[in-house]
C-alpha positions in Angstrom: -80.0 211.9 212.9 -82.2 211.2 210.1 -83.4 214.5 209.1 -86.3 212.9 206.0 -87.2 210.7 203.5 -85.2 212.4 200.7 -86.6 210.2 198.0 -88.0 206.4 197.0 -86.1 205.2 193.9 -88.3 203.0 191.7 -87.2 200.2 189.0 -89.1 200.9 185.8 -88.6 199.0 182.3 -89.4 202.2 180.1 -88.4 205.3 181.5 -90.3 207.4 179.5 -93.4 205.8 179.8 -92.8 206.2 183.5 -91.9 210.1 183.3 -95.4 211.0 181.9 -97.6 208.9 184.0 -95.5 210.6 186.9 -96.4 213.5 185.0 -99.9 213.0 183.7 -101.4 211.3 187.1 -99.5 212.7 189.9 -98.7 216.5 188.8 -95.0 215.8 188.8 -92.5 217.9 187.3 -88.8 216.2 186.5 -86.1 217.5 188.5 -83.4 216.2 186.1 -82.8 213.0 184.1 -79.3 212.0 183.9 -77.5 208.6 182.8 -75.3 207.1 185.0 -73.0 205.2 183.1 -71.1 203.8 185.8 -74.5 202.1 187.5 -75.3 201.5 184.0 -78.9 203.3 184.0 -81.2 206.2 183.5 -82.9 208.1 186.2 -85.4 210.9 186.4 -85.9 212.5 189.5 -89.7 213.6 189.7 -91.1 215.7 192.3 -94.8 216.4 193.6 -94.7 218.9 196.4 -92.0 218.1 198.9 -92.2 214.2 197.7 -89.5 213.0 195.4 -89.5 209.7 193.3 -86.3 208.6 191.2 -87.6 206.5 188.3 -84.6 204.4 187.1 -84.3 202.4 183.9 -81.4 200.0 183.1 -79.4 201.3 180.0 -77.4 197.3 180.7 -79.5 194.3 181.2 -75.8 192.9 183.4 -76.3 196.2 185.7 -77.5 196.9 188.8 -81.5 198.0 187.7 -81.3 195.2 185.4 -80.7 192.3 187.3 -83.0 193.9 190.0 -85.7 194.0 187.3 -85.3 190.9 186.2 -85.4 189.1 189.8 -88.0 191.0 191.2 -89.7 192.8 188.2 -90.7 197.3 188.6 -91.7 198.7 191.8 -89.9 199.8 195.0 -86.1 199.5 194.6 -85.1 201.7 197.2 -85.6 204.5 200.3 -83.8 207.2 200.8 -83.2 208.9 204.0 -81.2 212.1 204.2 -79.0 212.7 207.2 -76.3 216.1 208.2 -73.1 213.8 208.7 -72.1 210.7 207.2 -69.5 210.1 209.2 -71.6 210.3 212.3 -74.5 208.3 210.5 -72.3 205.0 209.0 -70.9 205.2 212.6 -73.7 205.2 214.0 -75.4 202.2 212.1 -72.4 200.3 212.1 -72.5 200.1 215.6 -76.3 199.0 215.3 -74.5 196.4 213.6 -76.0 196.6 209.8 -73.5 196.4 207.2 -72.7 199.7 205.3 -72.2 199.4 201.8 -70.1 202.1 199.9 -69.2 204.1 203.1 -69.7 207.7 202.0 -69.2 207.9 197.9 -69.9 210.9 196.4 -72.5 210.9 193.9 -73.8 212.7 191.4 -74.2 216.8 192.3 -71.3 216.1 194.9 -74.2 214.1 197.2 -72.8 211.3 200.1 -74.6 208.2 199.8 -74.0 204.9 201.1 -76.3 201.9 201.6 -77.9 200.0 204.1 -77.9 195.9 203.2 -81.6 195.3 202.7 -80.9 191.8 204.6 -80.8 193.3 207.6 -83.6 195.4 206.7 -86.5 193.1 206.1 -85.6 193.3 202.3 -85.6 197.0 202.2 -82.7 198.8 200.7 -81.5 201.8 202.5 -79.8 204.7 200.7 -78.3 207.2 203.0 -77.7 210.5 201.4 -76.0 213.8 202.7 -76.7 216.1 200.0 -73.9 218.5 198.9 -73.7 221.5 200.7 -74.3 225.0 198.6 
C-alpha cells in the first residue's frame, strides 16, 4: 500500500537561510516555493536525487509551523508516505485503529493528503499523500 517515502517536511525559522544550505551542502535544487496562506507558511520543496525535503517557515507565529517551532524548536516536523488510493489507505489505517486527520483534502497541485496523529505514532507525524494524477 505504501508505495515510498514521498518527502520529510522540516520546520525551519528562516527559510532562506535554509534553501541555500540545502543548496550549498547537499546539491539540492528547489522544486517550487509557494506560501500557503491558509496553513499560514512558506515552503520550498528541495530535491537531491530521488530524496525530497519540504523546508517550511511560518509566515504567522499563531499557525501551525509556528507554534510547532516554538514548542519544539526546527528539525523533523513531518514524514511523508505516498500511497495509489486514499480511500483504500484512511480505510485501511482506520481499521489499524490510528486516528486520520483531514481524511483526503486536496492540496496544493491537486495532491490527497491526510494525517496520521503522531500520538499513536511514537511522536511522529504522518502525512499520507496521493499525488494528483497527470
Amino acid at each position: 500500500m505504501i508505495k515510498k517515502i514521498n518527502h520529510v517536511g522540516v520546520a525551519v525559522k528562516d527559510l532562506d537561510k535554509a534553501v541555500s544550505l540545502f543548496e550549498n551542502a547537499f546539491g539540492a535544487k528547489v522544486i517550487f516555493r509557494k506560501v500557503f496562506e491558509d496553513q499560514k507558511l512558506e515552503s520550498a520543496m528541495v530535491s537531491m536525487g530521488e530524496n525530497r525535503f519540504e523546508l517550511s517557515q511560518t509566515i504567522d507565529p499563531d499557525g501551525v509551523m509556528g507554534k510547532f517551532i516554538e514548542s519544539r524548536g526546527e528539525g523533523i516536523h513531518h514524514v511523508s508516505l505516498q500511497v495509489e488510493d486514499m480511500e483504500k489507505a484512511i480505510a485501511h489505517f482506520e481499521n489499524q485503529g490510528l486516528k486520520v486527520v483531514g481524511k483526503g483534502t486536496v492540496g496544493s497541485g491537486g495532491n490527497k493528503i491526510c494525517f496520521l496523529h503522531p500520538k499513536d505514532i511514537f511522536g511522529v507525524l504522518i502525512e499520507i499523500i496521493e499525488p494528483a494524477k497527470g
